[in-house]
Backbone as a ProteinNet text record, in pm:
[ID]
protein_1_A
[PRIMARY]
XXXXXXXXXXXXXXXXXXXXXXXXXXXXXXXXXXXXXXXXXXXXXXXXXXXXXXXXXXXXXXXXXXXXXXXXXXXXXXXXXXXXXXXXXXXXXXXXXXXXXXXXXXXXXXXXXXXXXXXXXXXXXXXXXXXXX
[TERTIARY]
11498.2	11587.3	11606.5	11740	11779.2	11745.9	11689.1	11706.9	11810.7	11844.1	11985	11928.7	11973	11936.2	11794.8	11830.2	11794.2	11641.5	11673.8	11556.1	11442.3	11504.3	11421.1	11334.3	11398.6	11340	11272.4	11245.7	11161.1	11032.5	11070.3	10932.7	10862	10874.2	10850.5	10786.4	10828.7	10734.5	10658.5	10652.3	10592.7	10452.5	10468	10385.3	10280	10385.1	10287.9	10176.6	10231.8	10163.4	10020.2	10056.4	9962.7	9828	9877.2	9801.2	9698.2	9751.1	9673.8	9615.8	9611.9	9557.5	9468	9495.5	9370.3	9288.4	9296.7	9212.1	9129.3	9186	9110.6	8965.8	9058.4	8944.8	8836.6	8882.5	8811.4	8627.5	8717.5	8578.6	8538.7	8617.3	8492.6	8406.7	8470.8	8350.6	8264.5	8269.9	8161.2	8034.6	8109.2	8055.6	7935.8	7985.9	7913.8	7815.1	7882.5	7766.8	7832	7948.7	8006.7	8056.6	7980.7	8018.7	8119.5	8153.8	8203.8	8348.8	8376.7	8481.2	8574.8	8454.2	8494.1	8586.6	8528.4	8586.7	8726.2	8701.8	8845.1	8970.7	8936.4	8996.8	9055.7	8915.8	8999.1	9156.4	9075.6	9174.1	9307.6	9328.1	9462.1	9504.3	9434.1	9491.8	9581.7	9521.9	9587.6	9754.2	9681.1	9776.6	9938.1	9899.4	9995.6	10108.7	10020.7	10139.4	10165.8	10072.5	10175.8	10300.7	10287	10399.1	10497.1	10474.4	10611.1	10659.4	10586.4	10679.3	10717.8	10709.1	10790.2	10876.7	10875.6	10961.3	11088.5	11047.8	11124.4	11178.8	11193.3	11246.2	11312.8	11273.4	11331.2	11302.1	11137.7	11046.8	11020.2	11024.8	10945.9	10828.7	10700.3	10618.9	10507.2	10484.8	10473.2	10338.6	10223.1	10082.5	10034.5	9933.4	9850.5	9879	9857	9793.9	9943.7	10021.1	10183.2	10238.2	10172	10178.7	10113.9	10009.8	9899	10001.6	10067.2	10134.1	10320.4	10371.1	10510.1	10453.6	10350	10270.4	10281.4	10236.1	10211.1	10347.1	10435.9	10563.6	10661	10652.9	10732.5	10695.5	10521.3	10527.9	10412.9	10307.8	10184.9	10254.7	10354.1	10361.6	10446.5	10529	10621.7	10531.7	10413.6	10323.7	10349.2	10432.8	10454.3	10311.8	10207.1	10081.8	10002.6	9885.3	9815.3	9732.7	9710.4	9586.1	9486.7	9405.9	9295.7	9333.7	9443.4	9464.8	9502.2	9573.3	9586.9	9472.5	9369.9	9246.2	9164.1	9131.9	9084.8	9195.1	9300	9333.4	9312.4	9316.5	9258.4	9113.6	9033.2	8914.8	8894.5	8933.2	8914.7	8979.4	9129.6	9152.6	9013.2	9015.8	8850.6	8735.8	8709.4	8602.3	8613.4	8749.1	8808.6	8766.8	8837.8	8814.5	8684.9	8590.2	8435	8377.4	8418.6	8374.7	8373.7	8542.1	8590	8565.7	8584.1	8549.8	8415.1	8320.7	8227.7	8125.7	8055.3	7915.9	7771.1	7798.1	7652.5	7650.2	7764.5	7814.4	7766.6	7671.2	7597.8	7673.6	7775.8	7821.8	7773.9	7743	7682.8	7730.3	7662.9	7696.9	7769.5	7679.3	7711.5	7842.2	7869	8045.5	8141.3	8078.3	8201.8	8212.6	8111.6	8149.8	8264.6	8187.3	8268.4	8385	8442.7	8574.8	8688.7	8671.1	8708.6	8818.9	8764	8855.2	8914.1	8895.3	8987.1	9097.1	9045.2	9157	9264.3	9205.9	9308.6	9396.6	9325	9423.5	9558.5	9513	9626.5	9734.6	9680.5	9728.1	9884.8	9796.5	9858.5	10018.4	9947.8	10016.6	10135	10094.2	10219.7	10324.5	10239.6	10329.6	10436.5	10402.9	10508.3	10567.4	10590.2	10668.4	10766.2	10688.3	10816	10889.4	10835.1	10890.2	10995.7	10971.5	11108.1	11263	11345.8	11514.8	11513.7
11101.2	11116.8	10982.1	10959.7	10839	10824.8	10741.2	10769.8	10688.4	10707.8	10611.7	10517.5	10410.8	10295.4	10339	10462.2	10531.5	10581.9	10673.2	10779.9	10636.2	10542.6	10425.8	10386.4	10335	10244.7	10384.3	10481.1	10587	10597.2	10629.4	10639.9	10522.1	10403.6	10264.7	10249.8	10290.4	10284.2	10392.9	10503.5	10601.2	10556.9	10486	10491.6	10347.6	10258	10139.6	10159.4	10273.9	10337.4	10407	10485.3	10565.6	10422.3	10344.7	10253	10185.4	10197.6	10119.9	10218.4	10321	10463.7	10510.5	10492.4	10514.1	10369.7	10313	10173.3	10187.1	10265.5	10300.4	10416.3	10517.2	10602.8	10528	10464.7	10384.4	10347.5	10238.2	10211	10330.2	10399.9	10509.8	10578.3	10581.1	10650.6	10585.7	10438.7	10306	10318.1	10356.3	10390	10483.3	10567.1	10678	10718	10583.4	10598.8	10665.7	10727.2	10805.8	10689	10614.4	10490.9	10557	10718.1	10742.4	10708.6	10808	10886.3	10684.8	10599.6	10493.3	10407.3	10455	10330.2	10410.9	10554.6	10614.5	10563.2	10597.7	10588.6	10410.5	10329.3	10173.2	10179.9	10235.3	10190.3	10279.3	10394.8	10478.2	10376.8	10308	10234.3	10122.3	10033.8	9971.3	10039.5	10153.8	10216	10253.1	10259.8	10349.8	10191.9	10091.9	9943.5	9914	9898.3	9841.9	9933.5	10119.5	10180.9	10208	10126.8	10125.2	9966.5	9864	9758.6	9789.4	9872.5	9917.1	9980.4	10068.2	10169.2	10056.1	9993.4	9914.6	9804.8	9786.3	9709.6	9793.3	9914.1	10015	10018.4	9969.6	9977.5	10072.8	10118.1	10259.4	10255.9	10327.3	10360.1	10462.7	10510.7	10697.1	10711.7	10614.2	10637.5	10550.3	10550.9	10470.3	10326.7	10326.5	10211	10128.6	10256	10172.6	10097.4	10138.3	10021.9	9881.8	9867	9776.8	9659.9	9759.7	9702.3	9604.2	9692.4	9696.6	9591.4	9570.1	9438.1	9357.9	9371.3	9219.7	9161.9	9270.2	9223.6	9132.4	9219.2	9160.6	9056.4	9052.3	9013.6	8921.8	8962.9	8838.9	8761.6	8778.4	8708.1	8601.1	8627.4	8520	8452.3	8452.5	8410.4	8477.9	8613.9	8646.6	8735.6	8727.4	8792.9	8726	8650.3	8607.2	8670.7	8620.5	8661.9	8756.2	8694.1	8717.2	8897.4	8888.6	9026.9	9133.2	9059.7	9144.1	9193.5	9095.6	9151	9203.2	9206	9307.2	9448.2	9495.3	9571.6	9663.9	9580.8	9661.9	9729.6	9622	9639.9	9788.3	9731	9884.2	10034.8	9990.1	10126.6	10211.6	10073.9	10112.1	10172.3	10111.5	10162.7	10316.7	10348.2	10474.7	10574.8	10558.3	10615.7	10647.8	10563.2	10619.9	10677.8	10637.3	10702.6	10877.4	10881.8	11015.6	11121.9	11025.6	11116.8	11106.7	11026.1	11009	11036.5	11150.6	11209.1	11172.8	11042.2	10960.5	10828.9	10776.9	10640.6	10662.5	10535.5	10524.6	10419.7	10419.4	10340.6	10269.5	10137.6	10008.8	9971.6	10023.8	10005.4	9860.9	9771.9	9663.1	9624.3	9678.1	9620.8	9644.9	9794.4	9838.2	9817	9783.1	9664.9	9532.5	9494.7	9379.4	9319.9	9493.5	9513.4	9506.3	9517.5	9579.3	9463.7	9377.7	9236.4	9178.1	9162.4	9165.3	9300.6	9409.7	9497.7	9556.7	9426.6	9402.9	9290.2	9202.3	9087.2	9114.2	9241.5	9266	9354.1	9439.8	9513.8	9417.8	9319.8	9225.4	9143.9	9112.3	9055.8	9082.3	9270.7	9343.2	9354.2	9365.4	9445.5	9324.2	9166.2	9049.5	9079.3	9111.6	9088.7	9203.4	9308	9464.5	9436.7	9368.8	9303.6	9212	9140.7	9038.2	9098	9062.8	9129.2	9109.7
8163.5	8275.4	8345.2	8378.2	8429.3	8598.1	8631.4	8763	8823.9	8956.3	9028.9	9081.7	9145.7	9235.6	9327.4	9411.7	9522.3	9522.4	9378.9	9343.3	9289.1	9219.5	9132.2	9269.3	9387.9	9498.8	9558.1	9570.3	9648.6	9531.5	9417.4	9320.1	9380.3	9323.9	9333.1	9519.3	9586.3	9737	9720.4	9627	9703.2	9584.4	9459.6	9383.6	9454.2	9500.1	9569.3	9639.7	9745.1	9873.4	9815.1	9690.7	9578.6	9562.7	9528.1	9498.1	9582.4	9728.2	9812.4	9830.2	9883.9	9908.6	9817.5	9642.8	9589.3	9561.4	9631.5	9602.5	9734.6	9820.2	9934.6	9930	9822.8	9829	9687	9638	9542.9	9606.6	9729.5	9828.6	9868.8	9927.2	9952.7	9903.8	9768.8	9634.3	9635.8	9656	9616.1	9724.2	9844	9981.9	9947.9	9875.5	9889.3	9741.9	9677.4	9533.1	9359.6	9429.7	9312.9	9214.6	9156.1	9045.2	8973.5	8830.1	8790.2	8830.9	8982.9	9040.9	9099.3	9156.6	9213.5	9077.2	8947.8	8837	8825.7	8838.5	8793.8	8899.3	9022.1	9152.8	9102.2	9077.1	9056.9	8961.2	8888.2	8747.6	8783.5	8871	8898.9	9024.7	9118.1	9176	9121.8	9027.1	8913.3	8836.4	8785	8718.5	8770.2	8944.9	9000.4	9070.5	9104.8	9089.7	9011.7	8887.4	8728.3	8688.6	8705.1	8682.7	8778	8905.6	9001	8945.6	8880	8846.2	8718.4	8643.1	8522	8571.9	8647	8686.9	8778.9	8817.9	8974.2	8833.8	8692.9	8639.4	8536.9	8512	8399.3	8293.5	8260.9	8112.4	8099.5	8013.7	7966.8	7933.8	7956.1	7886.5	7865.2	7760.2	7758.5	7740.8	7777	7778.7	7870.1	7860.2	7921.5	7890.6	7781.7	7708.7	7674.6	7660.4	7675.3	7732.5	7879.6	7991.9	8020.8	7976.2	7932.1	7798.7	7715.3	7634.1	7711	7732.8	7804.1	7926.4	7993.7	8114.9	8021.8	7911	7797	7799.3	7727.9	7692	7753.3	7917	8012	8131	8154.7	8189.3	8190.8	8141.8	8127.1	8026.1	7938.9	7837.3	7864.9	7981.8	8022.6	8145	8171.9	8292.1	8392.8	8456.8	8590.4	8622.2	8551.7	8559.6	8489.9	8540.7	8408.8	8320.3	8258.2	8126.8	8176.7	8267	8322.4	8363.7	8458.3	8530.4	8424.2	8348	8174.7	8121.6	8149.9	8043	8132.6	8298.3	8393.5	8360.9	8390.9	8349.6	8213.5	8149.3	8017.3	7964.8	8101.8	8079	8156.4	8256.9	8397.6	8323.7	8189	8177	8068.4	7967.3	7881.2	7997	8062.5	8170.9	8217.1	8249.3	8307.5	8175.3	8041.4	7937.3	7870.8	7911.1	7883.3	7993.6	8079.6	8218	8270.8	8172.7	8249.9	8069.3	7926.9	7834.2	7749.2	7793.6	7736.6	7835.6	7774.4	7859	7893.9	7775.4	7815.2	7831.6	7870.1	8002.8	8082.8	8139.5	8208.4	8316.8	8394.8	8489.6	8573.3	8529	8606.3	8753	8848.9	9019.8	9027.9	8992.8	9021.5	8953.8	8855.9	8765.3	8868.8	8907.7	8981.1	9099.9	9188.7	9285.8	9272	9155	9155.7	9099.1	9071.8	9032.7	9143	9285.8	9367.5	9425.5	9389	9478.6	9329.7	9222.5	9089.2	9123.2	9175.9	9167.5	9317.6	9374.3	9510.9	9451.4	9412.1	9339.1	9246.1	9201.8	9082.5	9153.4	9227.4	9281.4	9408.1	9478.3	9563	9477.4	9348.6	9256.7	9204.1	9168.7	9139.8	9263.4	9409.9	9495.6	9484.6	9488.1	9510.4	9403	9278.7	9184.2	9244.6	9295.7	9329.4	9436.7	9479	9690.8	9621.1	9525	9504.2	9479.1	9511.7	9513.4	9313
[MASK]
+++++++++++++++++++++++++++++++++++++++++++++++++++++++++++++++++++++++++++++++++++++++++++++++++++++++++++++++++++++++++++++++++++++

């Protein structure tokens, strides 16, 4: 489904907003110890700015990992994201994926601390690329 000018710029704020909001409850999981629930919360915070700048440019992509791919394409690959935030992203969605389907991941407190300001960075990163005309 196509969206119009209108409907494109409302997804795209409402998914940004998604982002800061679960990067919020992110810390609070951390707050409170839930390592699992805190890596998931990171990585949908992630998830929910990288797919308002696909969406806010009109990439498609139909998985997870599609997006991870379609970021390469468009935009770590031309430098508007570097490497680094490419390969934190990929890492955080791997992290999410053993986290949430594998029953005897043992989630390291300390990683996921110190995921938290890598995943304000990316997050910050995307919003300037979506803020630009």
């Amino acid at each position: 489904m196509k969206l119009t000018d209108d409907e494109r710029k409302q997804v795209v704020s409402h998914r940004l907003q998604k982002a800061k909001d679960t990067l919020n409850e992110a810390k609070g999981n951390i707050e409170m110890e839930y390592w699992h629930t805190a890596s998931n919360r990171l990585y949908y915070a992630c998830y929910y700015v990288a797919s308002a700048l696909l969406i806010k440019h009109e990439h498609i992509a139909r998985s997870h990992s599609g997006i991870i791919s379609v970021l390469g394409q468009y935009f770590i690959s031309k430098g508007l994201i570097s490497q680094e935030q490419g390969a934190f992203y990929s890492e955080l969605f791997e992290l999410r994926q053993k986290g949430d389907y594998n029953d005897w991941v043992a989630v390291k407190p300390e990683i996921i601390v110190s995921m938290v300001a890598p995943a304000e960075e990316f997050i910050a990163t995307l919003e300037k690329l979506i803020l630009q005309p």
